[in-house]
N, C-alpha and C positions, 0 to 999 in steps of 0.2 A: 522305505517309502514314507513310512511316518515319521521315523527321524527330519528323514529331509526337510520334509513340509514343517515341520516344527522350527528345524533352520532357519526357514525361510521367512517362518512370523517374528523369529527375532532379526534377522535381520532388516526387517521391513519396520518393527519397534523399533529400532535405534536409528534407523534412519529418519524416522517422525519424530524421533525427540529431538535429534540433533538438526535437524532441516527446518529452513526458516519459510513460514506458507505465509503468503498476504490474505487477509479473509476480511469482505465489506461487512462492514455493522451494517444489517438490516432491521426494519420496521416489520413486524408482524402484526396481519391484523389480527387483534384484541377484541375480545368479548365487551369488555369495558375499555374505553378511550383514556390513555394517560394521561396527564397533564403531562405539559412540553418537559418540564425540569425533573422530575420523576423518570420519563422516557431517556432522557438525558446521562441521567445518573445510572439508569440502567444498560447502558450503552457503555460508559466509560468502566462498569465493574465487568462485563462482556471483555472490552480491552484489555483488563488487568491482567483477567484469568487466562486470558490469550498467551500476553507475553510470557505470563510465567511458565508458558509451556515455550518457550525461544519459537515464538511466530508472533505478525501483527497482525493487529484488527484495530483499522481507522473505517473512514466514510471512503476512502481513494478504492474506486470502481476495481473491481476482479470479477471473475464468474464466479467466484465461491463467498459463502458468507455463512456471519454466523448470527442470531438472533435468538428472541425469549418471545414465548405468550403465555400471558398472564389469564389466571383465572382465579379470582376471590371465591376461596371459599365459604369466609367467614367475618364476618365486622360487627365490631359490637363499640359502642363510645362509654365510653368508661367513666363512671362522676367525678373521681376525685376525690379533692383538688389534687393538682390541676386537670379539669376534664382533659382526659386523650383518648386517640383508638385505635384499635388493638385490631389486628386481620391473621387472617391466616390467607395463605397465596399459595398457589399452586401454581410453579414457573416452570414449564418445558423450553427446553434449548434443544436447540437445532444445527446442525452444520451440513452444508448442500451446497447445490451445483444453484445455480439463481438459473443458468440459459436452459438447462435441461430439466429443470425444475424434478431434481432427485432430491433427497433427504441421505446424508450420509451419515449421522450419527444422530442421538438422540435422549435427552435424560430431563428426567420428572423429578423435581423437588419442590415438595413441602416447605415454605418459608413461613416463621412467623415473625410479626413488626408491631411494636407500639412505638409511638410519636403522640406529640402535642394536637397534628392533624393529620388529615388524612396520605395529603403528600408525606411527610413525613415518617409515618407508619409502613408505608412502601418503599422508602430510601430501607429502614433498618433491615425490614423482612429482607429486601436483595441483597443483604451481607451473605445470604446464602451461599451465592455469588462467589465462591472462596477458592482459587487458584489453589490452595494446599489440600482441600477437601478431595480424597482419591478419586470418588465416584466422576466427578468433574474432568481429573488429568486423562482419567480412563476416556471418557465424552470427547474430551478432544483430541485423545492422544490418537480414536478411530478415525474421527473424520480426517487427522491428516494422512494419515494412510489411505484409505481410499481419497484423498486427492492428488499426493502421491502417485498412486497406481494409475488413475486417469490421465498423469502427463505423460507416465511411463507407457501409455496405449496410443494415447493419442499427440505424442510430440509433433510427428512428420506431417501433420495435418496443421498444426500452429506453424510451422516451418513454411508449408506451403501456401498460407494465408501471408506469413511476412512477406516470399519472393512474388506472390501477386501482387501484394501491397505496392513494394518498392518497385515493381517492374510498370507500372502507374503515377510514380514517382512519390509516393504515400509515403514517404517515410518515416513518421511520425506513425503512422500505421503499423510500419513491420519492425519499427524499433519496440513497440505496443507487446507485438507478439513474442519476438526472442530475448527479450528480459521478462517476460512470465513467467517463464520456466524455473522453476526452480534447481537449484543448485545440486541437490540430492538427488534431482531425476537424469533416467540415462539420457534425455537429449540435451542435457546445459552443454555439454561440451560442444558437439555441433551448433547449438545455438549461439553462445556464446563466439567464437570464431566471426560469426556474422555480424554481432553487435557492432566490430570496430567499419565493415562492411559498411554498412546501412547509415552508422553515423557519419562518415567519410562523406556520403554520397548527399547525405541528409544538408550536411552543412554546406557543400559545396551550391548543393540547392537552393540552398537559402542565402548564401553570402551575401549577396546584395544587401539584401535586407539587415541583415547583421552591420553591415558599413553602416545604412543608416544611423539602424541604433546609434551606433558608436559615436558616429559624428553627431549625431542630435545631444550627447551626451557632453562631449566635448564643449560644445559648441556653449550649449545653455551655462558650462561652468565650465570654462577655460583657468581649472586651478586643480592641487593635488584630489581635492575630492571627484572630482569633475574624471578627470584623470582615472581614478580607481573607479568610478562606474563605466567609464568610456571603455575599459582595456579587461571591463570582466566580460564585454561582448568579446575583446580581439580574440579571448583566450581561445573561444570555441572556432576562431580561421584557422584552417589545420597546414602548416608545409605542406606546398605544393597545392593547395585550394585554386582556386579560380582569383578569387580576392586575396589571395597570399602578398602581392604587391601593394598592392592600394593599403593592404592592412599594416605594412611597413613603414609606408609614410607617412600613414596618421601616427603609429607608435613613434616615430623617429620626431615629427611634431611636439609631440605629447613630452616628450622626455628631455627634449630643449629647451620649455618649458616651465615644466614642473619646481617646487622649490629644493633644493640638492638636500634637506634635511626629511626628505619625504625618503624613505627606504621602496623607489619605483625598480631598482634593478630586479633586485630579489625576490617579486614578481614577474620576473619578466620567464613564462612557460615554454615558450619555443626549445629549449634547450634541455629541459629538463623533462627526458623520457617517461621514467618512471614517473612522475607526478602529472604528466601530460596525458599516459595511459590509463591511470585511478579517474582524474578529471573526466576522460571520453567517455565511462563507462558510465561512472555519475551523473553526467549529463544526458546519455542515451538511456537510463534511467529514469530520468526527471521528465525527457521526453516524454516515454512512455506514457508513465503515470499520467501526464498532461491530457494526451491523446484516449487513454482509457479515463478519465473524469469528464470529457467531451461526451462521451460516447453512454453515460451514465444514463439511466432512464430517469424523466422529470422525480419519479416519487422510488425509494428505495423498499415500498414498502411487499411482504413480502403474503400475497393474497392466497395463492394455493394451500400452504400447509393447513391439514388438518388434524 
């Protein structure tokens, strides 16, 4: 029995190292206010130490996230020359659920920083901030397991928020939902299955509106440029669309057109499966994310933890 479970944490390890998790860089509130570019900078060494572990952390909305609060311990200004000053910091991180307002991992370090000023002295101190520093890989390497385990519990419940979605005609919604899921958890596969689903339906939905574009594009520059923004809308009219036709005539316009030194065939995606199914998925992707940064709260900042 303990073997097994022993199993089970490594196979749950390497599925966190190898599984790519999106996590929002959040604002926590601070004891002390940072200045913006401080705040800044500690947000992008947040990202760094992310990717090094194969996962992102941008601003782009997820229910999970990672963030720092700051607590000076220490400041003292230094004479010189050159006056500078010197802090000691005390930076806990966090990785959590933002809707459920859980904490799922958590680590305290000690940074120290001198600079010229005080900004400054707080950029160096978060070199602490170090992707290769274990204590760190260990920090994230939990919270992505328990995030992990949260999709692997609760997939059929994101499942069943997509087909309300779509069955509302939300599809920008339930494309939101079935590309969350991560790749390493047991629902990507049924999820994924839907993805080509929901964007089918998504784009049929919207075809209209897509002609627009297209024509509006066309129209403003009836030339090869013109052209290459007109026909980056047709790409997403799928065979067999609603506007499948109409979307022929403007390409067959477009291509009469064009000047013959323009390489237009070799875009032309109807034809090409393989790079037609990469594109769906990219683009019901892109959805998503769209629909989850909609859906962001005014402030990201993160008021609970204590």
């Amino acid at each position: 029995m303990i073997f097994a479970a022993w199993c089970a944490c490594c196979v749950m390890s390497v599925a966190a190292q190898d599984c790519e998790i999106s996590l929002t860089i959040a604002k926590a509130a601070q004891k002390e206010e940072l200045p913006s570019q401080v705040q800044e900078i500690l947000g992008n060494r947040l990202a760094a130490a992310v990717a090094g572990q194969g996962s992102v952390a941008n601003s782009n909305f997820t229910p999970f996230f990672i963030t720092a609060k700051t607590n000076t311990l220490y400041k003292e200004t230094l004479s010189g020359p050159p006056v500078s000053t010197a802090l000691t910091v005390q930076l806990t991180l966090y990785i959590g659920d933002a809707v459920g307002q859980k904490v799922f991992s958590t680590l305290t370090v000690d940074a120290k920083g001198v600079g010229t000023n005080i900004n400054r002295a707080y950029i160096n101190a978060f070199r602490a901030i170090n992707g290769n520093n274990v204590k760190i890989q260990e920090f994230i390497r939990e919270g992505k397991e328990k995030i992990i385990s949260w999709y692997n519990s609760n997939y059929r419940q994101i499942l069943v928020k997509a087909q309300k979605s779509a069955s509302m005609h939300e599809y920008d919604a339930a494309l939101y939902y079935v590309t969350s899921i991560p790749e390493c958890c047991v629902g990507y596969e049924e999820a994924s299955k839907l993805i080509d689903t929901y964007y089918t339906q998504y784009v049929n939905y919207n075809c209209q509106l897509i002609m627009q574009y297209a024509r509006s594009e066309w129209a403003k520059s009836p030339d090869a440029e013109g052209a290459s923004k007109a026909f980056d809308w047709l790409v997403f009219i799928e065979p067999g669309s609603s506007c499948e036709g109409e979307a022929k005539v403007l390409y067959n316009e477009i291509k009469q057109k064009v000047t013959s030194d323009w390489d237009f065939e070799n875009r032309e995606k109807y034809k090409d499966e393989a790079g037609l199914k990469k594109q769906r998925i990219e683009a019901a992707r892109a959805i998503g994310v769209a629909f989850g940064n909609g859906q962001q709260p005014v402030t990201t900042n993160i008021t609970w933890l204590h």
